[in-house]
Every structure is written in structure tokens, then in C-alpha cells.
C-alpha positions in Angstrom: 74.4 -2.5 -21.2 74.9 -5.2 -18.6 74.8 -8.5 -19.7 72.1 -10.5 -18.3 73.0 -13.6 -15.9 70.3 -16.6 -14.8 72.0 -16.0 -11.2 69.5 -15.0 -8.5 69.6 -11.9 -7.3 69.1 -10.8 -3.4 65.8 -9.8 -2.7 64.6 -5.7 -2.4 64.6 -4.9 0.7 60.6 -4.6 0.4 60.1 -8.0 0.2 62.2 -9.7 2.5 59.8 -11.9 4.2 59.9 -11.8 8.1 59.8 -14.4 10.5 56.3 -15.0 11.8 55.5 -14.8 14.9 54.4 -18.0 17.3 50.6 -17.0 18.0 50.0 -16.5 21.3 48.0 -19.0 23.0 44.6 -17.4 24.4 43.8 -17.5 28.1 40.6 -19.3 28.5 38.7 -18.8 31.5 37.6 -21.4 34.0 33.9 -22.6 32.9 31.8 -21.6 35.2 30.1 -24.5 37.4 26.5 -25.6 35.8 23.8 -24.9 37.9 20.2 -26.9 38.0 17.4 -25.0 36.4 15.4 -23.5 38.7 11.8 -22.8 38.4 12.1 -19.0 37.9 14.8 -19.2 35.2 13.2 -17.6 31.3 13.5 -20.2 28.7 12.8 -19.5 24.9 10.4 -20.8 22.7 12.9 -23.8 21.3 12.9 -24.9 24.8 9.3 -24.7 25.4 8.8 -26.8 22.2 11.3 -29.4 23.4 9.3 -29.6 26.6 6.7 -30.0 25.0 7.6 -33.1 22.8 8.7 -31.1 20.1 5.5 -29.8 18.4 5.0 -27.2 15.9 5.0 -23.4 16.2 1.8 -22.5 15.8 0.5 -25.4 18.5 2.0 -23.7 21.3 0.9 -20.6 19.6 -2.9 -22.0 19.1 -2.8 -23.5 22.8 -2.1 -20.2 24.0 -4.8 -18.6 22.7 -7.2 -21.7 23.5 -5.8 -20.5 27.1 -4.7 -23.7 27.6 -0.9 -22.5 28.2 0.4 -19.4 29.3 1.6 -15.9 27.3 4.8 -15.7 26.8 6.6 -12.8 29.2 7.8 -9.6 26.3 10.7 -8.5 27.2 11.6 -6.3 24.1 10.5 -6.1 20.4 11.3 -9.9 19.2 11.8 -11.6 22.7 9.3 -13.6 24.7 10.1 -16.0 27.0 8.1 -18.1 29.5 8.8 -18.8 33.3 10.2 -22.3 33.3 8.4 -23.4 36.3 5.1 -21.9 34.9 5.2 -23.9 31.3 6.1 -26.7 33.4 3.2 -26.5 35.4 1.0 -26.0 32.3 2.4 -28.9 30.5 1.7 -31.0 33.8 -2.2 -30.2 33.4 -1.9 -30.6 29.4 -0.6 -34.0 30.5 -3.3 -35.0 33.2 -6.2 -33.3 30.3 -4.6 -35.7 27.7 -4.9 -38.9 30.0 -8.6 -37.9 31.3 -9.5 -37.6 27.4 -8.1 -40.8 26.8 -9.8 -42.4 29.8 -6.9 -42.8 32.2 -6.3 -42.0 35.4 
């Protein structure tokens, strides 16, 4: 038998530990330039909503079918989106309805 010393042994070849490797620094493309909304541009229900003062769900949903704002466009299963110039137009009239209620202009 060998006689057992405290001094460190060299490490198995299996678990010499490599040198990482500096990550590579990802190209990031240019951002694109922002362009104003335009009127025919789709927005989604959060952005109706915010449009619309932040109300509920289920007031758009019961001025719609009041028919006092437009249907929603379907453009698949779960995705329904409104013209922006269109809900902006119908939140013009809920605006000028809301005034003649309250006896303004």
C-alpha cells in the first residue's frame, strides 16, 4: 500500500476546467424610425380602452351592441381589432352625445 500524503494531487484530465469564452457581443439592428399613426392602422382592444378613458371591458363591449361604437374587425379565432381612425371617429360622437346630454354645446 502507498502511504497517503495531504499533498494535492493534479487534476484528471476530465475535469480540467477550460477557459471561458468572452461572449460575443450581439449585433443589434438600427431601430427603425417611428412613424405617426395613421388612421387605417388596427389597434387592439387595450388601445381602444385607453382611448377611450380607460373604461371597463364589458363597456366597450355593451356600447357595441347599443350600436353606439363599431364591431371589432375578426381577423382569426381570438383577434379583433378596430380601425383606428374609425374608433376615433366613434369616440368623437360619444364625446359630442355626452356634452348634448349634459347640456353643452
Amino acid at each position: 500500500m502507498m502511504p497517503r500524503t495531504d499533498a494535492p494531487h493534479a487534476p484528471r484530465p476530465s475535469r480540467i476546467r477550460h477557459r471561458r469564452r468572452r461572449p460575443r457581443l450581439a449585433v443589434v439592428p438600427a431601430p427603425e424610425p417611428v412613424r405617426p399613426p395613421r388612421d387605417d392602422d388596427l389597434i387592439d382592444q387595450a388601445e381602444v380602452l385607453a382611448m377611450l378613458g380607460k373604461p371597463s371591458r364589458m363597456t366597450l363591449w355593451r356600447l357595441i351592441k347599443a350600436e353606439r361604437f363599431p364591431p371589432a374587425l375578426n381577423l382569426g379565432a381570438h383577434t379583433r381589432r378596430w380601425r383606428r381612425g374609425v374608433a376615433a371617429e366613434a369616440i368623437r360622437q360619444l364625446e359630442r352625445a355626452s356634452q348634448h346630454r349634459q347640456g353643452g354645446k
